[in-house]
C-alpha positions in Angstrom: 82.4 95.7 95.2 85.4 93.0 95.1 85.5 89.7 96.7 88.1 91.2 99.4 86.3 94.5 100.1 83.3 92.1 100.7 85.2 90.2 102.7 86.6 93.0 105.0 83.3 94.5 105.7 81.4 91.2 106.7 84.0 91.0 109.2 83.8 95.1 109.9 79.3 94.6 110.0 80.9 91.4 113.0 82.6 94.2 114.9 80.0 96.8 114.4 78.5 96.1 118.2 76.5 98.7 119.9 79.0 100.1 122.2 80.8 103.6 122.6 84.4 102.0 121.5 82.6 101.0 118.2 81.8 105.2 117.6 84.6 106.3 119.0 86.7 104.5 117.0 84.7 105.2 113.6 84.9 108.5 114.7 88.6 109.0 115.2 90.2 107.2 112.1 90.0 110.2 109.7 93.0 111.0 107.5 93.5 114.5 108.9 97.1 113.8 110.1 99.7 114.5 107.9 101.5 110.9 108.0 98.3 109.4 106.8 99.6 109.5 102.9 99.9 105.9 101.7 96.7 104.3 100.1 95.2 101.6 101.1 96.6 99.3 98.5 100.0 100.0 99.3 98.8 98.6 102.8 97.5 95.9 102.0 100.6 94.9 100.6 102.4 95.3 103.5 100.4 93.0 105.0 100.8 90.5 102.5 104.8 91.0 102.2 105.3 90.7 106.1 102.8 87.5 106.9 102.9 85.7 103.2 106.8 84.3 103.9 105.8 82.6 107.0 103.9 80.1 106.1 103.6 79.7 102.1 106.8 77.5 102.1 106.1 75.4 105.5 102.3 74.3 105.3 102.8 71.1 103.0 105.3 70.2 106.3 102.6 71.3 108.5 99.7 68.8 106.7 102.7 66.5 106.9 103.2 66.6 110.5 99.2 66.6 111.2 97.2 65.1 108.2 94.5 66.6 105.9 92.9 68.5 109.3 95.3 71.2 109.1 93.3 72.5 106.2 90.4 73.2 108.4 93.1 74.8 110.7 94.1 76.8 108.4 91.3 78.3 107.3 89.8 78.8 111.2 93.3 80.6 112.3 92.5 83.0 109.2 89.1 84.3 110.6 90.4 84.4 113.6 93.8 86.3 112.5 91.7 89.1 110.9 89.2 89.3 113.4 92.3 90.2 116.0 93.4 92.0 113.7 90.7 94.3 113.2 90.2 94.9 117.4 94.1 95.6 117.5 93.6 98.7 115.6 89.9 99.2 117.6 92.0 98.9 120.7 94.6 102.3 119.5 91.1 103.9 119.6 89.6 102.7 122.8 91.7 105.0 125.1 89.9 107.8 127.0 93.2 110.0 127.6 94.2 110.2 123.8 92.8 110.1 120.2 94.8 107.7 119.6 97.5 105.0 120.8 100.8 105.2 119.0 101.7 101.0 118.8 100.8 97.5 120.6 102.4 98.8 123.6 100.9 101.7 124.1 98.1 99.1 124.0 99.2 97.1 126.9 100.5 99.8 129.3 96.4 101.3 128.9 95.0 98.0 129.6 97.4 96.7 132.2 99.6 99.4 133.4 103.4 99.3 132.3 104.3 96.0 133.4 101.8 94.6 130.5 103.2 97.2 128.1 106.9 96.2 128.6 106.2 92.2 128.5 104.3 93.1 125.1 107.4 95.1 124.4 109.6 92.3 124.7 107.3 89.9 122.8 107.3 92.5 119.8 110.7 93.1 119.9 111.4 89.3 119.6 109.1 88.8 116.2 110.2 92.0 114.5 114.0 91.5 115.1 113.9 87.5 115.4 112.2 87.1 112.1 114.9 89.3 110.5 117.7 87.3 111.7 116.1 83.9 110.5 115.6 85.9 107.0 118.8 86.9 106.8 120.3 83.5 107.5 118.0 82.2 104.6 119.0 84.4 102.3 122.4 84.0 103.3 121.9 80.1 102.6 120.1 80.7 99.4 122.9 82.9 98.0 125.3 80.6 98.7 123.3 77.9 97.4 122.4 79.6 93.9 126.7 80.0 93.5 127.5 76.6 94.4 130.4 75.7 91.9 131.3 79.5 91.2 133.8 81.7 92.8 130.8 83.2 94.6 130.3 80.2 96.9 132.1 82.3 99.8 129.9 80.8 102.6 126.5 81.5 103.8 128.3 83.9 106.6 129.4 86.2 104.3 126.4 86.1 102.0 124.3 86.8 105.5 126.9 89.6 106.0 126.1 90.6 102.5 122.2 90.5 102.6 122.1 92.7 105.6 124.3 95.5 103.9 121.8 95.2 101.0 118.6 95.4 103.5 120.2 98.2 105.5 120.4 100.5 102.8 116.4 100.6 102.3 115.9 100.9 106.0 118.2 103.9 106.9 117.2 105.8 103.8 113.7 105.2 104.5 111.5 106.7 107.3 108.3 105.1 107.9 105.6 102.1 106.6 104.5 104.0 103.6 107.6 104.5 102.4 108.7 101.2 102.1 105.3 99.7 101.5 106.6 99.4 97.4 109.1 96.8 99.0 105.7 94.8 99.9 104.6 95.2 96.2 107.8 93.4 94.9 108.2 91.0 97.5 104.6 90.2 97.9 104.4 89.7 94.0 107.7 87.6 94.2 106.1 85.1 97.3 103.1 84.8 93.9 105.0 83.7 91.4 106.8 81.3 93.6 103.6 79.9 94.4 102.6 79.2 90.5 106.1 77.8 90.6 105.6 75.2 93.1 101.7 74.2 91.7 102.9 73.9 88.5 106.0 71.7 89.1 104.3 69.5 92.0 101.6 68.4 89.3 104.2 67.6 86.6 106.1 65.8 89.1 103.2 63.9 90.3 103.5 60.7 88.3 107.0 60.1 89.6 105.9 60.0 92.8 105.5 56.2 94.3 103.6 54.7 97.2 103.0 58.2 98.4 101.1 58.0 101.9 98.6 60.5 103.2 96.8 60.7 106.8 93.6 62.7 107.6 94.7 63.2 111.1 97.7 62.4 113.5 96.6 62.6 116.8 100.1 62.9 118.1 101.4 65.5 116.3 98.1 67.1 115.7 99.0 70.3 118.4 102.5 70.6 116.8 101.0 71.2 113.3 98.4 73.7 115.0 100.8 75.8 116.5 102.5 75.9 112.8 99.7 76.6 111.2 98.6 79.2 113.6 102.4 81.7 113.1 101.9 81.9 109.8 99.3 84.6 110.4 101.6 86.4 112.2 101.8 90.4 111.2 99.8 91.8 114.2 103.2 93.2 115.6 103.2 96.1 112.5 99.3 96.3 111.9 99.6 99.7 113.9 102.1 101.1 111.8 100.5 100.2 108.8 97.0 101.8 109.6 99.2 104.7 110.9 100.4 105.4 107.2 97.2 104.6 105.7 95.7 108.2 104.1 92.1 106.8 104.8 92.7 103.9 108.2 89.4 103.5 108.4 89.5 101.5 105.2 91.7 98.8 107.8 89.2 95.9 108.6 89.3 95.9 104.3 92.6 96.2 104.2 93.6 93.1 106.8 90.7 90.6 105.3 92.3 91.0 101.6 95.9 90.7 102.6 94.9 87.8 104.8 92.6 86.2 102.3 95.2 86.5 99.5 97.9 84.7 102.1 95.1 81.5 102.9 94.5 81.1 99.7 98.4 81.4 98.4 98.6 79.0 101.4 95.9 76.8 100.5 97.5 76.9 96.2 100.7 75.6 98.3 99.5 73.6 100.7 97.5 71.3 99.2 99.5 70.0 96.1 102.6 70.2 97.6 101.3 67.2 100.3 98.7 65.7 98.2 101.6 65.1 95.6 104.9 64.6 98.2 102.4 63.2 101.2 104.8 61.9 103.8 108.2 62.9 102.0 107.4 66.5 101.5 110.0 68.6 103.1 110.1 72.4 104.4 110.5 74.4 102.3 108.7 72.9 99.9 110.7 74.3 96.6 113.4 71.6 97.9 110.8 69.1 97.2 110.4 69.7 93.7 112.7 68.5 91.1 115.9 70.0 90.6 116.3 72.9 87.5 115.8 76.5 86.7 111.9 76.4 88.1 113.4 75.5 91.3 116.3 78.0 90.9 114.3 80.6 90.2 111.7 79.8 93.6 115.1 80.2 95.6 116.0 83.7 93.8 112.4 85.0 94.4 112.0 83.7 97.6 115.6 85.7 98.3 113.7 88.8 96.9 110.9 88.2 98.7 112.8 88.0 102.4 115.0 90.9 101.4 112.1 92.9 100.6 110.3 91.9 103.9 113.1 92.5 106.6 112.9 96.4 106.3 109.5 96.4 107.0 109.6 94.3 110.0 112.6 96.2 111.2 111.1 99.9 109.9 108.5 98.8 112.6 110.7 98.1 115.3 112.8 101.7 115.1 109.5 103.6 114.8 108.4 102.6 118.3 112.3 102.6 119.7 112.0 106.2 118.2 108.8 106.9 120.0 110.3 105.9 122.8 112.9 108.4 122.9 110.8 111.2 121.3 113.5 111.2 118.2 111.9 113.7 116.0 112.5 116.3 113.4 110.4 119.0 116.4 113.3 118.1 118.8 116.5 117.6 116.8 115.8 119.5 113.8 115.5 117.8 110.1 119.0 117.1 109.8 119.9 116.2 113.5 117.1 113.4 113.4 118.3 112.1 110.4 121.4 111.1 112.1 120.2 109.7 114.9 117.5 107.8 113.2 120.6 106.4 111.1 122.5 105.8 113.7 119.9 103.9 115.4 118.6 101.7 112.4 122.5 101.3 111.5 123.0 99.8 114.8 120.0 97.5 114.7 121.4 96.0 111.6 124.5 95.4 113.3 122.7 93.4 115.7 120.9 91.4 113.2 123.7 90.5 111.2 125.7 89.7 114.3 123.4 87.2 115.8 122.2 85.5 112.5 126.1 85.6 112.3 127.5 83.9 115.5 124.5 82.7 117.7 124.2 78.7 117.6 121.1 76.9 117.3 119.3 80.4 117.1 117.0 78.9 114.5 115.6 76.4 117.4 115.9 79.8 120.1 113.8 81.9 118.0 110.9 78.6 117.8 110.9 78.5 121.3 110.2 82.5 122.0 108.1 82.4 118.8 105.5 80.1 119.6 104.8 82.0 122.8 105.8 84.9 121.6 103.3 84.6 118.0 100.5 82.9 119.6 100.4 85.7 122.3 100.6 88.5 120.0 98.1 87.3 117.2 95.1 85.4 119.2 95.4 86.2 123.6 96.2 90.1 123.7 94.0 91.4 121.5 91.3 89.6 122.8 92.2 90.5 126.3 93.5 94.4 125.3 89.8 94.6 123.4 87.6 94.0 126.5 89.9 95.5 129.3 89.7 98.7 127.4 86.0 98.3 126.2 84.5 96.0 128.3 82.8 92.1 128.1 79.6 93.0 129.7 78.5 95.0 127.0 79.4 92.1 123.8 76.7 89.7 122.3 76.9 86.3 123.9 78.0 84.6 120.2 81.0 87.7 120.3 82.1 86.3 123.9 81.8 82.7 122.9 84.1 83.7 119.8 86.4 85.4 121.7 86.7 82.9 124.0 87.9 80.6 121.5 90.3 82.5 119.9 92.0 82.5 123.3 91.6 79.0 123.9 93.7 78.6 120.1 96.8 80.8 121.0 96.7 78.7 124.8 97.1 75.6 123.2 99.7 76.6 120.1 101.5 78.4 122.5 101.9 75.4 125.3 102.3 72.7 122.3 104.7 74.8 120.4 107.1 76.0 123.4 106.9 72.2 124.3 108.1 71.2 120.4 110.5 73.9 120.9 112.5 72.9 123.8 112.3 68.9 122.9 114.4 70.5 119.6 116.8 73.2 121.3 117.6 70.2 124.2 118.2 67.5 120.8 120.3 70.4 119.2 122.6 71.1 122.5 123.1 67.2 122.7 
């Protein structure tokens, strides 16, 4: 058995409690259904794609901002990410009116009627189309940036314009996770390489760094780092529609402890040097840290790769529950007839992307400010609070409620000390 398999089922044997949602669920994920195709490899990179960009570029800023602590962060918002990760998908199990739940939201209208599935709506909608714009803008600034000096330094506008005609062609064509899930594979094996890329050139850089300073903790700007650390676990907002495409889901707790693992430890590969070497002058993201030439050109094109390749999915898992919502299937509107509307749909979320990443000011700061509430909510408080309104607390080991309650207590205080970072930079911006 692997390092990750092991991995995934020490933390599937934490979740194994003796309760009914524990059978039930065990007993419901079988691939029987027809969308259950993709393997649970092709998974696992999805999860690696979609949560791997957040935070493998903006850790060293993070150790920065709160000192060597953040690497004992880092590694306790990892066991906690795939712990909530793993009663999310228990949760699309728990219901006693259906098999199974089709998405997060359908998670929160079962737990707490539809005014709890519609606020979890809008938090979802938020990550899955915010974190497309921002990608867009950075490729858009990338592009730009790799032509300066050419006749293809048109603007980062028009290269934003440019990336989301390249990312919408993937996500019309496409239909659901599986399909794009070879997207993960490239960009998930780009984010890698970029990661070598940085190690290597922060250690041959090393000796030209002078009077470097370091700090094992700053008190002050301790909860800011947290709440940094604590996003770049963020991927709970797909996890549904990944395990929905898995041919055998009840390979998932394996599946979300690799993909997680692999990210801490690209994160820890990144983290590490990048401050150790840069300390107080490292700056995110950390390829524009390390000295200037064709390593660091070649971080910037992968990274490019690797947001391109990531959008689709995020935005593949924002039309699949839009299309639930309005029953847009091939049974109502025939093969052809759902094609169009699905195109028309994912054409005019696009649209929306490209617009705001376009035209909105300060949307960078905006998208911080919903984020933090918005992340820490989704990864660490709902699950939690979905797990035991739908199974129950009374019935959990004491160390499982003492767990639990700290995972809450986590996303309560990234999400206060982040939204507070948040509107201290959108008022600064505005002024």
């Amino acid at each position: 058995m692997s390092i990750q398999e092991k991995k995934g089922a020490t933390f599937s044997d934490s979740l194994s409690t003796n309760n009914q949602s524990t059978r039930d669920y065990e007993a419901s994920v079988t691939p029987s259904s027809e969308e259950h195709k993709g393997s649970a490899f092709l998974a696992y990179f999805n999860v690696v794609c979609v949560v791997a960009g957040t935070g493998t570029l903006g850790l060293p800023y993070a150790l920065r901002q709160g000192g060597w602590i953040g690497i004992f962060i880092l590694f306790l918002s990892w066991s906690m990410s795939v712990y909530t990760g793993i009663l999310l998908i228990r949760c699309l199990y728990a219901s006693k009116t259906t098999k199974r739940l089709v998405n997060y939201k359908a998670i929160a209208t079962e737990s707490f009627g539809v005014i709890g599935g519609w606020v979890t709506f809008f938090f979802n909608a938020w990550i899955l189309l915010g974190a497309p714009v921002l990608y867009m803008v950075l490729s858009g600034q990338n592009l730009n940036q790799l032509c300066k000096g050419t006749v293809g330094e048109i603007g980062s506008i028009p290269w934003t314009i440019i990336s989301s005609a390249i990312v919408a062609i993937p996500f019309i064509l496409v239909k659901s996770m599986k399909e794009v899930a070879w997207m993960s594979a490239f960009g998930a094996s780009a984010t890698v390489i970029v990661v070598v890329i940085v190690l290597v050139m922060a250690c041959v850089d090393e000796k030209n760094q002078i009077n470097v300073h370091h700090d094992g903790v700053i008190w002050e700007q301790f909860p800011i780092a947290l709440s940094t650390i604590s996003f770049s676990f963020g991927g709970n907002a797909v996890y549904p529609h990944v395990e929905k495409s898995m041919r055998e889901p009840n390979l998932w707790p394996r599946v979300v402890a690799g993909g997680l693992t692999t990210c801490v430890l690209m994160y820890f590969v990144t983290a590490v040097p990048g401050y150790y070497v840069y300390g107080d002058t490292v700056v995110n993201p950390i390829y524009n840290s390390i000295p200037e030439g064709p390593p660091q050109i070649v971080a910037i094109v992968l990274m490019t790769i690797h947001v391109l390749m990531a959008a689709p999915i995020l935005m593949t898992s924002f039309s699949l529950d839009v299309e639930d919502m309005f029953n847009i299937s091939v049974e109502r509107f025939g093969k052809w007839g759902e094609f169009f509307i699905r195109a028309a749909l994912r054409i005019l979320i696009v649209a929306v992307v490209c617009v705001i990443g376009c035209v909105v000011p300060h949307f960078d700061n905006l998208m911080s400010l919903i984020g933090a509430f918005a992340n820490c909510a989704l990864i660490f408080i709902f699950p939690v609070l979905f797990y035991f309104k739908l199974t129950g607390w009374r019935n959990k080991r004491f160390y499982e409620l003492a767990w639990c309650a700290l995972i809450v207590v986590m996303g309560i205080v990234g999400l206060i000390f982040g939204t507070k970072e948040a509107v201290e930079d959108l008022i600064e911006s505005f002024s």
